[in-house]
DSSP file (Angstrom, degrees, kcal/mol; ACC not computed):
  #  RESIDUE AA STRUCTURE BP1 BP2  ACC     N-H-->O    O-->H-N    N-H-->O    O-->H-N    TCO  KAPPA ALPHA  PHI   PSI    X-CA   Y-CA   Z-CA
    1    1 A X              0   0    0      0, 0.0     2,-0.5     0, 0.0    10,-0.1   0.000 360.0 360.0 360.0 147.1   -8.0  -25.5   16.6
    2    2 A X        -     0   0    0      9,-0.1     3,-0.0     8,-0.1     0, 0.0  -0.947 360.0-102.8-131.5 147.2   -7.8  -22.3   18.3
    3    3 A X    >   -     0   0    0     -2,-0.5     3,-1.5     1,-0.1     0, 0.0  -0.292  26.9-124.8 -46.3 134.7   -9.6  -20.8   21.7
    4    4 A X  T 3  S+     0   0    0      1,-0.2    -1,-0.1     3,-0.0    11,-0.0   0.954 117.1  57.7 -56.5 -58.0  -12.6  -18.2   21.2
    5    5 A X  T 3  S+     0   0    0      2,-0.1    -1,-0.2     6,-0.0     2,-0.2   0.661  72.3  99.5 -23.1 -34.4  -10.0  -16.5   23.5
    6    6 A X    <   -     0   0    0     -3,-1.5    -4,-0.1     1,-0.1     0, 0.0  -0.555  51.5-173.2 -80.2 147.1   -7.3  -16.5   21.5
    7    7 A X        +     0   0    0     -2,-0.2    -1,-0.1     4,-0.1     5,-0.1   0.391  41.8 127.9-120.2  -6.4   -7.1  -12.9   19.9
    8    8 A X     >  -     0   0    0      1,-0.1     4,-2.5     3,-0.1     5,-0.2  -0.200  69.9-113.2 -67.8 150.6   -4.1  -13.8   17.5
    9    9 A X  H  > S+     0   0    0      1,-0.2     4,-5.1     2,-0.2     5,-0.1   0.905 117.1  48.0 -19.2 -71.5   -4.3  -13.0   13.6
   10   10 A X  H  > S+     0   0    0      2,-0.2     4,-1.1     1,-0.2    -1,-0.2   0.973 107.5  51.8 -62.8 -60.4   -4.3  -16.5   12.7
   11   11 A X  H >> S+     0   0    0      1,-0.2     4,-1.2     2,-0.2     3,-0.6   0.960 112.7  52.5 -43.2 -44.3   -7.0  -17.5   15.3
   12   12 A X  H >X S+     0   0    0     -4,-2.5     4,-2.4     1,-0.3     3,-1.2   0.943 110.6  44.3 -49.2 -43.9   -9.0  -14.7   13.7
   13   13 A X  H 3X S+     0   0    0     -4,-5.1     4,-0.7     1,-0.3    -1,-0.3   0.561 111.1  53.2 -90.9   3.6   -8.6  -15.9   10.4
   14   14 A X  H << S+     0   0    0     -4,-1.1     4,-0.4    -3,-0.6    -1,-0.3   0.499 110.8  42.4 -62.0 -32.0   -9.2  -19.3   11.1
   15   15 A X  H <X S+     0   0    0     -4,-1.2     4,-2.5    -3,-1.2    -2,-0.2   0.684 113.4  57.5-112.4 -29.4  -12.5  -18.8   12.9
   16   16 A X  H  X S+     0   0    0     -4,-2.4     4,-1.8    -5,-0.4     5,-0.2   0.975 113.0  45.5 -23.4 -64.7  -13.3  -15.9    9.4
   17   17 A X  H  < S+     0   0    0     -4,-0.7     4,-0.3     1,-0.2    -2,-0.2   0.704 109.6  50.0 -69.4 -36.0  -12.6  -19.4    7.4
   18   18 A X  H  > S+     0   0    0     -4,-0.4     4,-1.5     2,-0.2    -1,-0.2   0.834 113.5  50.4-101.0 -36.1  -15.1  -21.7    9.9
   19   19 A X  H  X S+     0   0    0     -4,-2.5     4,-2.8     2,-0.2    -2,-0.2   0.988 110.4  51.6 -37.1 -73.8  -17.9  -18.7    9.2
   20   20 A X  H  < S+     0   0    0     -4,-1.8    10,-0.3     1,-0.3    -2,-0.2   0.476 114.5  37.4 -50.0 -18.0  -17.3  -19.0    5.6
   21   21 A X  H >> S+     0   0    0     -4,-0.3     3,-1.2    -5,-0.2     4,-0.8   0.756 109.0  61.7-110.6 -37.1  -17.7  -22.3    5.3
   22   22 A X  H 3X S+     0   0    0     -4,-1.5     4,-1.2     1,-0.2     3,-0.4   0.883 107.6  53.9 -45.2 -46.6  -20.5  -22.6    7.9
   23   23 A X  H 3<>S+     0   0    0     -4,-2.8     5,-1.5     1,-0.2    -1,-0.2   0.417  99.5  58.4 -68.3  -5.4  -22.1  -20.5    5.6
   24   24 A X  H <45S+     0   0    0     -3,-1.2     3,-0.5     3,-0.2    -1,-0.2   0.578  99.3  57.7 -87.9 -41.7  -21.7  -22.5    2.9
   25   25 A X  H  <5S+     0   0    0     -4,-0.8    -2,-0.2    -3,-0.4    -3,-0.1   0.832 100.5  52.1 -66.2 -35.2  -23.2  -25.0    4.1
   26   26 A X  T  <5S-     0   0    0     -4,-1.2    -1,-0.2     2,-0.1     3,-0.1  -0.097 123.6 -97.9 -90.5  32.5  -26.3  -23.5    4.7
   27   27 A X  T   5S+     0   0    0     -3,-0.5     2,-0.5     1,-0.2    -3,-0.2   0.579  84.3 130.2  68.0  -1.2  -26.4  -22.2    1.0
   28   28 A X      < -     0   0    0     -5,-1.5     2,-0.5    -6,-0.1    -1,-0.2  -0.728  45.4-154.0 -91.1 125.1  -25.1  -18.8    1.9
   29   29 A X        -     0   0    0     -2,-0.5     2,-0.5    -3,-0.1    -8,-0.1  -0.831   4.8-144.5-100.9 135.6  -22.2  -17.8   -0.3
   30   30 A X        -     0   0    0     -2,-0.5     2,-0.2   -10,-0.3    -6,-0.0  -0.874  18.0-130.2 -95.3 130.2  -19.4  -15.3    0.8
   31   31 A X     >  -     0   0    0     -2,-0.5     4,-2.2     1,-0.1     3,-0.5  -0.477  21.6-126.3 -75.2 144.4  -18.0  -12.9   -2.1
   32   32 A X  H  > S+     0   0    0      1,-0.2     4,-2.2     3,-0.2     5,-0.1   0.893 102.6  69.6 -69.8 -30.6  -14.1  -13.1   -1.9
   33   33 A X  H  > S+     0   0    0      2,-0.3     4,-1.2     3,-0.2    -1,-0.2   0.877 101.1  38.7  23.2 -86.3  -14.1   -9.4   -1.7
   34   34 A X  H >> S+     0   0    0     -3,-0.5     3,-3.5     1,-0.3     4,-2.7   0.968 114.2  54.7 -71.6 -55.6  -15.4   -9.1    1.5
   35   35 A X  H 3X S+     0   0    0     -4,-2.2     4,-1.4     1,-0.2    -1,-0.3   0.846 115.9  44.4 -49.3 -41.8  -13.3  -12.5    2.9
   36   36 A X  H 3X S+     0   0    0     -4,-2.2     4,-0.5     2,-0.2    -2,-0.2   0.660 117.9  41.6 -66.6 -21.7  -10.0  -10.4    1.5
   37   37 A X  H <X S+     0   0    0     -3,-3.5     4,-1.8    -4,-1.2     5,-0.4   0.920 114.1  52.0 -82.1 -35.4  -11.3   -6.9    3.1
   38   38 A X  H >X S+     0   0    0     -4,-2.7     4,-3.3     1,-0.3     3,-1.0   0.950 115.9  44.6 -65.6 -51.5  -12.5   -9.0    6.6
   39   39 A X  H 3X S+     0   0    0     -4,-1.4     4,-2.9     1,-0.3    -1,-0.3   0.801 109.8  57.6 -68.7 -21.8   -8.5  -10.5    6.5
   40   40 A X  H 3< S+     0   0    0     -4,-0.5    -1,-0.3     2,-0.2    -2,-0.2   0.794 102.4  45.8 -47.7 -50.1   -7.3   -7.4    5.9
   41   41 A X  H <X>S+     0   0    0     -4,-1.8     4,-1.3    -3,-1.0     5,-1.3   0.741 112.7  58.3 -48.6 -45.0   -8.8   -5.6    8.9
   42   42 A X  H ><5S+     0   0    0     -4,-3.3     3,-3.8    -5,-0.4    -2,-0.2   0.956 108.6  40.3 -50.4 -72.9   -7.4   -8.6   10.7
   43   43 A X  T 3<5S+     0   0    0     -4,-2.9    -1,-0.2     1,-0.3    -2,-0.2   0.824 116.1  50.0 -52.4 -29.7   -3.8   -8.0    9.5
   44   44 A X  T 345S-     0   0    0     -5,-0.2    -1,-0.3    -4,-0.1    -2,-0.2   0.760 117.1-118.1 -80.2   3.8   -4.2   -4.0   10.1
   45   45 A X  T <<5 +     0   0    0     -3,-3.8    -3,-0.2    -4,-1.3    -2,-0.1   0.762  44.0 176.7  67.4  25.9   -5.7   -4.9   13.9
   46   46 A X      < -     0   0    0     -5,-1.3     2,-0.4    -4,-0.2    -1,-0.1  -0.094  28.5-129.2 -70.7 148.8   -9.0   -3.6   13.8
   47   47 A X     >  -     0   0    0      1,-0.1     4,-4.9     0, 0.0     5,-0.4  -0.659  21.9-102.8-104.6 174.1  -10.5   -4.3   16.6
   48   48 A X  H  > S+     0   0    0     -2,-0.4     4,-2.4     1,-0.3     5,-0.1   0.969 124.7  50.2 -41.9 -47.0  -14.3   -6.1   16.6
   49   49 A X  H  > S+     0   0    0      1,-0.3     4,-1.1     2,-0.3    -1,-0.3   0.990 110.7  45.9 -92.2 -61.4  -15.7   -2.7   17.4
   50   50 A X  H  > S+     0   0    0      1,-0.2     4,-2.2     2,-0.2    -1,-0.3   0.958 113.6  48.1 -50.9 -42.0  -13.9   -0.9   14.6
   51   51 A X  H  X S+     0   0    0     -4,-4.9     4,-1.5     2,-0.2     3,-0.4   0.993 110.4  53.6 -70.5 -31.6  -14.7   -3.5   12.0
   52   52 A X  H >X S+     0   0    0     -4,-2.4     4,-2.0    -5,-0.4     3,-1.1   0.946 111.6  47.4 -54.7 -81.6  -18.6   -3.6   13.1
   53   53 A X  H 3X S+     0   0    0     -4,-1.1     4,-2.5     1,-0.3    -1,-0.2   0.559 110.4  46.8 -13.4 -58.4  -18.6   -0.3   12.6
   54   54 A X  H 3X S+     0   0    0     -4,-2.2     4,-1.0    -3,-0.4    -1,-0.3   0.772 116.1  49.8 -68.2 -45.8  -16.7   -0.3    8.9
   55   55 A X  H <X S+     0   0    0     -4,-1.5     4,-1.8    -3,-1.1    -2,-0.3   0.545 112.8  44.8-127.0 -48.2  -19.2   -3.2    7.9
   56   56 A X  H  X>S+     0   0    0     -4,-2.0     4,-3.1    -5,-0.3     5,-0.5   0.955 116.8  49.3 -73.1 -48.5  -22.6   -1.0    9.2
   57   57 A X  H >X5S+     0   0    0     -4,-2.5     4,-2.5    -5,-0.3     3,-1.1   0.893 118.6  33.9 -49.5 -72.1  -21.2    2.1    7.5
   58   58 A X  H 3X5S+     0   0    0     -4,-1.0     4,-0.5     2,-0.3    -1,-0.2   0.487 114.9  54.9 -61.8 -23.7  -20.4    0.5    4.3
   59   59 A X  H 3X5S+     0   0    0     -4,-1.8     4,-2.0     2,-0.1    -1,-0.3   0.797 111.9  53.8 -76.1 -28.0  -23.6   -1.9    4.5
   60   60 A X  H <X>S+     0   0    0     -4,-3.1     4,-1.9    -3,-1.1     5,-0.7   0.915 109.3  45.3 -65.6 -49.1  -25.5    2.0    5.0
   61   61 A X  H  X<S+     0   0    0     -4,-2.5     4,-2.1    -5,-0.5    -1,-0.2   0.940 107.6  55.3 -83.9 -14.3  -24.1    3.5    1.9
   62   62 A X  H  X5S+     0   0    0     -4,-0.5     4,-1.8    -5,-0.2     5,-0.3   0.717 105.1  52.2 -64.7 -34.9  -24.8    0.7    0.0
   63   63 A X  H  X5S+     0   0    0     -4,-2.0     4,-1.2     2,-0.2    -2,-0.2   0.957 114.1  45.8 -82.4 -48.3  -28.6    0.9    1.0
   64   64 A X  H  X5S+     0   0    0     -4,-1.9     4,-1.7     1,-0.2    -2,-0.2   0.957 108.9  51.7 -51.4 -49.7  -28.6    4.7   -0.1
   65   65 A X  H  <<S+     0   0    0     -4,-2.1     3,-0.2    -5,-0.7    -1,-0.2   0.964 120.1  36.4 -70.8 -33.5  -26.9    4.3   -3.3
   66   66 A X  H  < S+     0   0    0     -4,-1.8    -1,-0.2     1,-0.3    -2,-0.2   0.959 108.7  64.4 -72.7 -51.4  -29.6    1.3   -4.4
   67   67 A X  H  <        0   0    0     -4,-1.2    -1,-0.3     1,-0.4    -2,-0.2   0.832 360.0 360.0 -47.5 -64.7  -32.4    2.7   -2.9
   68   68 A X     <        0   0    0     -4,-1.7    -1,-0.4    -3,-0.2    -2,-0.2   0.669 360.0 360.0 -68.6 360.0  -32.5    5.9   -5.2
């Protein structure tokens, strides 16, 4: 188990995995996609604020291209 503190890779992708599965329970499915881009960011060091950022942009073009 790792600290909401702890900032290491592996704590990240541990607490990724406890989302994903949280979400699972509650009928919400995650595409493996997204879990392979989110660990990805992890590995390059993104920080929280960069990935929020990459995740509104990319939820924003996704709402334009359907939308038309």
């Amino acid at each position: 188990m790792y600290s909401f503190r702890d900032h290491s890779k592996e704590a990240q992708k541990y607490r990724l995995h406890k989302m994903v599965a949280n979400q699972a329970i509650s009928g919400i499915e995650t595409h493996p996609d997204d879990i392979a881009k989110l660990e990805a960011w992890i590995d390059e060091g993104l920080t929280q604020d960069e990935v929020a950022r990459r995740l509104t942009a990319e939820a924003l073009t996704y709402v334009r291209e359907t939308s038309r």
